[in-house]
Legacy VTK file of the C-alpha trace (Angstrom):
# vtk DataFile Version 3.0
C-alpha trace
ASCII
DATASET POLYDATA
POINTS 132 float
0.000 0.000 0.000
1.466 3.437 -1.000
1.760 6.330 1.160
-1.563 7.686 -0.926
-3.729 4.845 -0.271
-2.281 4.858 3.523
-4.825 3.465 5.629
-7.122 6.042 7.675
-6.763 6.169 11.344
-9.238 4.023 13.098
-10.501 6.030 16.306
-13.504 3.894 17.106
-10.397 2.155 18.444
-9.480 2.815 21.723
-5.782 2.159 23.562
-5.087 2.539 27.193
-1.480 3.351 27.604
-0.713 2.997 31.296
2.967 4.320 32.221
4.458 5.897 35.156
6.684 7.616 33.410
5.581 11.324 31.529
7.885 10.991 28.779
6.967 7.095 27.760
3.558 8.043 27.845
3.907 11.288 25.736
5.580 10.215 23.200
3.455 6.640 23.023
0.191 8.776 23.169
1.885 10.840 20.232
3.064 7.864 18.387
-0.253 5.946 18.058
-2.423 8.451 18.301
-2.393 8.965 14.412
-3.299 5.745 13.992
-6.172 5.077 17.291
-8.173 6.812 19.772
-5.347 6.955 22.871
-5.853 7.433 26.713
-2.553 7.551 28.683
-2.786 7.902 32.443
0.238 7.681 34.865
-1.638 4.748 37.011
-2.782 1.502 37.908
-6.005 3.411 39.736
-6.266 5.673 37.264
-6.610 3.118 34.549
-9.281 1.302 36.285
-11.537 4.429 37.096
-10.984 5.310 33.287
-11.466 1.359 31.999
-14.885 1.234 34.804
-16.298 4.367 32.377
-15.698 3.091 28.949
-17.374 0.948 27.112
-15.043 -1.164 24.941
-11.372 -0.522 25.242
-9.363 -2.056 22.321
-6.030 -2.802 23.665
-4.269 -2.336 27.345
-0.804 -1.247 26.650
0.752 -1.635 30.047
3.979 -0.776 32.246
5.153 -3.482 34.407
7.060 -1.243 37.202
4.448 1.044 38.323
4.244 2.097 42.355
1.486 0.607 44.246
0.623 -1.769 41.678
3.027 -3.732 39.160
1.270 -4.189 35.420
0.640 -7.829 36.068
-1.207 -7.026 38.918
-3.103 -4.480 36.974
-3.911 -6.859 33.644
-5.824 -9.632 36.454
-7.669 -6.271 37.423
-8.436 -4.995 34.151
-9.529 -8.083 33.104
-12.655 -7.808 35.772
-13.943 -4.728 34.444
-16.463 -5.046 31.504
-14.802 -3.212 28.935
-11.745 -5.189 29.364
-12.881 -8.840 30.014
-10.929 -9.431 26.442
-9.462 -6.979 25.362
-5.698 -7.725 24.872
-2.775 -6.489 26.875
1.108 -5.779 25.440
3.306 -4.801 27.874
5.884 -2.269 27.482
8.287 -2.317 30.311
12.267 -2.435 30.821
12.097 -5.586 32.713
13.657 -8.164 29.946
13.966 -11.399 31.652
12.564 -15.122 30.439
10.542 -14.874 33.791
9.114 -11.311 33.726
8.240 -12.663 30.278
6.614 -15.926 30.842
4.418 -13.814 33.772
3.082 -11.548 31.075
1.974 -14.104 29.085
0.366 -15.962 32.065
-0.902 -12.534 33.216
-2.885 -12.634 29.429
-0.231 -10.975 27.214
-0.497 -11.038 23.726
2.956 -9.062 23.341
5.854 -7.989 25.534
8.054 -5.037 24.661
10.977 -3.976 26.257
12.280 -0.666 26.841
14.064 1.351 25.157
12.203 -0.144 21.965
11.498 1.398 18.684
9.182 3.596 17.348
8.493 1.085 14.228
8.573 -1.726 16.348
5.897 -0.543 18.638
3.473 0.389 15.735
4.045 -3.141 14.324
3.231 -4.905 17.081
0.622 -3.035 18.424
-1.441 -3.001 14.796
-0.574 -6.808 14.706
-2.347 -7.378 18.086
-5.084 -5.092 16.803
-5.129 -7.416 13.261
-4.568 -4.358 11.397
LINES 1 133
132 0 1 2 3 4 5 6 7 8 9 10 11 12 13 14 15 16 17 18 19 20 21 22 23 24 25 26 27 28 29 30 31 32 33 34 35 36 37 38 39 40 41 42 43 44 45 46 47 48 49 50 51 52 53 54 55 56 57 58 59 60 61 62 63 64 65 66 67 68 69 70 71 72 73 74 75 76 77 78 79 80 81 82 83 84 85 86 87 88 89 90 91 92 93 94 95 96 97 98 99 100 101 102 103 104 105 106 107 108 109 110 111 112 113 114 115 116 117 118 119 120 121 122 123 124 125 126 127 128 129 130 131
């Protein structure tokens, strides 16, 4: 597909990017934003007051080291709220070992990204979750 026949953005789509850091969530929120609807909060509570009010998010795109409440934690309580039941989860996180990985995918992962990734990378994966 050329660059004219580029594929609209899909906003019915919704993302959750959950991130304790400003900057990952900026420029993630910036990044796929031209492509989905995006809603970046800095929180594990914040992302399940803003999940509790939606209703259908498309894809949980979660931190793993967040205070309070690591991602895995978070996906097992995401998964309990109605607009999330099956929605699936990537996580982004800078934790890189076989057994941080093999809990995300037991948490429900679909993907695991590790920090500092790639701007290309993330797109690909995240539209190949989405089947786009």
């Amino acid at each position: 597909m050329s660059a004219s026949e580029a594929k609209p953005p899909d906003y019915r789509r919704l993302i959750l990017v959950v991130d304790d850091e400003a900057a990952i969530r900026t420029m993630v929120a910036k990044v796929l934003g031209s492509h989905y609807r995006v809603a970046a909060v800095p929180g594990p509570h914040e992302a399940l007051a803003f999940a509790a009010q939606q209703e259908q998010v498309s894809l949980l795109l979660l931190d793993v080291m967040m205070p309070g409440m690591d991602g895995f934690e978070l996906a097992k309580r995401l998964r309990l709220v109605p607009s999330c039941t099956k929605t699936p989860i990537v996580f982004l996180t800078a934790r890189d070992t076989a057994g941080d990985k093999i809990r995300g995918i037991q948490a429900g992962a679909r993907n695991y990204i590790t920090k500092p990734f790639g701007i290309d990378d993330l797109t690909a994966r995240v539209k190949k979750v989405l089947g786009d």
